[in-house]
C-alpha positions in Angstrom: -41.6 -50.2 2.3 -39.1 -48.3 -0.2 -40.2 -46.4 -2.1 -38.8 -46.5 -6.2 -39.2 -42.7 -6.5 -38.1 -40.0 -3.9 -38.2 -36.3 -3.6 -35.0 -34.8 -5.2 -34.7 -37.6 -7.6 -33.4 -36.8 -11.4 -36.8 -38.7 -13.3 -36.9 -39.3 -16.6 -40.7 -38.9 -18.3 -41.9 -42.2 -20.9 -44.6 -41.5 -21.6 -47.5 -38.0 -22.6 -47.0 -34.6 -23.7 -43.5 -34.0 -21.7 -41.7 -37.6 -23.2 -38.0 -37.7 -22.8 -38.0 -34.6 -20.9 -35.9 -34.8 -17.5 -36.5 -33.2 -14.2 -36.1 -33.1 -10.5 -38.6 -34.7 -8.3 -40.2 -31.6 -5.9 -42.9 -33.6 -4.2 -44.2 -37.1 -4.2 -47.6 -38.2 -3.3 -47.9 -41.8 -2.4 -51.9 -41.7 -1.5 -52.7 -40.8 -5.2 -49.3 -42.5 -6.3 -48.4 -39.0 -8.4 -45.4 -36.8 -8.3 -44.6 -33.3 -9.0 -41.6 -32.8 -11.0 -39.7 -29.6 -12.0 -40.6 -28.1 -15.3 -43.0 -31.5 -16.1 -47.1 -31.1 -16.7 -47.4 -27.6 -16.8 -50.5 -25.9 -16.4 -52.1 -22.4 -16.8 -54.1 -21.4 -14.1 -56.2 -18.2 -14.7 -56.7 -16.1 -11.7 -59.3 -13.4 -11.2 -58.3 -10.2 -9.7 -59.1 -9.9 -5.8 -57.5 -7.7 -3.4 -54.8 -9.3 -2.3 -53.6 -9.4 -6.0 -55.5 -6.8 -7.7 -54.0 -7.4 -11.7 -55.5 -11.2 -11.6 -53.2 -13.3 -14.6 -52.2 -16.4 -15.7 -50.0 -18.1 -13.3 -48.2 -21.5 -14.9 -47.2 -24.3 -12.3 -46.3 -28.1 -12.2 -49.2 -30.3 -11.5 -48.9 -34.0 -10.7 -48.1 -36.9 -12.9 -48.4 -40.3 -12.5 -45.5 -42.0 -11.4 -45.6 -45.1 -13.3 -44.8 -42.2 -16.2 -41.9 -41.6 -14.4 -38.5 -43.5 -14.2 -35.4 -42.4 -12.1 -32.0 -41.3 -13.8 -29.2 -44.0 -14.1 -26.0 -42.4 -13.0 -23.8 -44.0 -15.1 -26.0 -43.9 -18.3 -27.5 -41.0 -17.7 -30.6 -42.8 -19.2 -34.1 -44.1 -17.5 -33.7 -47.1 -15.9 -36.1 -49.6 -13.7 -35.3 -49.4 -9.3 -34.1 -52.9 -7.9 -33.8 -53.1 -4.4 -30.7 -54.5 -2.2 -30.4 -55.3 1.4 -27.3 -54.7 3.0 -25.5 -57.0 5.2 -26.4 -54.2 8.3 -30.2 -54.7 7.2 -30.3 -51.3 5.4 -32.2 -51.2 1.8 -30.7 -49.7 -0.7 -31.9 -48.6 -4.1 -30.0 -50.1 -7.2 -30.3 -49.4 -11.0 -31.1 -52.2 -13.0 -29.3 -51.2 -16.3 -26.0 -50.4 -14.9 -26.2 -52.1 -10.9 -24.7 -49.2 -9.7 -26.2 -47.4 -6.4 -29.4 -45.0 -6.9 -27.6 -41.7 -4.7 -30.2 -40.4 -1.9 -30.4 -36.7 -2.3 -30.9 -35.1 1.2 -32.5 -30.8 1.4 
């Protein structure tokens, strides 16, 4: 199955603390259905001092969010938009923006 959301996606948050804020997609994690976005849900995490790391602190970090509070970027709008799919004619699926119809680009690290 496709999935609507990949990693390296440009997402779009509609909904909580972070609305309208944009971001790339660092990890998704389909057994929760959650994904870590850059920048999005950011947390303080208060570490004690140990020996490896001896001053202790407050590190911040991305924790998951929910996709369904997610929606990728249209590239043409530059706006949220919902995820169609299309089957090729050489049996390939393909993701397509519903606002605009255009082709949802596969970013590849």
């Amino acid at each position: 199955m496709a999935a609507r959301i990949r990693k390296g996606d440009t997402v779009v948050v509609i909904s909580g603390k972070d609305k309208g804020k944009t971001g790339k997609v660092k990890r998704v994690l389909r057994e929760e259905d959650r994904v870590i976005v850059e920048g999005i849900n950011m947390v303080k995490r208060h570490l004690r001092p140990t020996p490896r790391n001896p001053s202790g602190g407050i590190l911040e970090r991305e924790q998951p969010i929910h996709a369904c509070k997610v929606m990728p970027v249209d590239p043409k709008t530059g706006k949220g938009t919902r995820v169609r799919m299309k089957t090729l004619d050489n049996g390939k699926k393909v993701r397509i923006a519903a606002k605009s119809g255009d082709e949802l680009p596969v970013v590849t690290e």
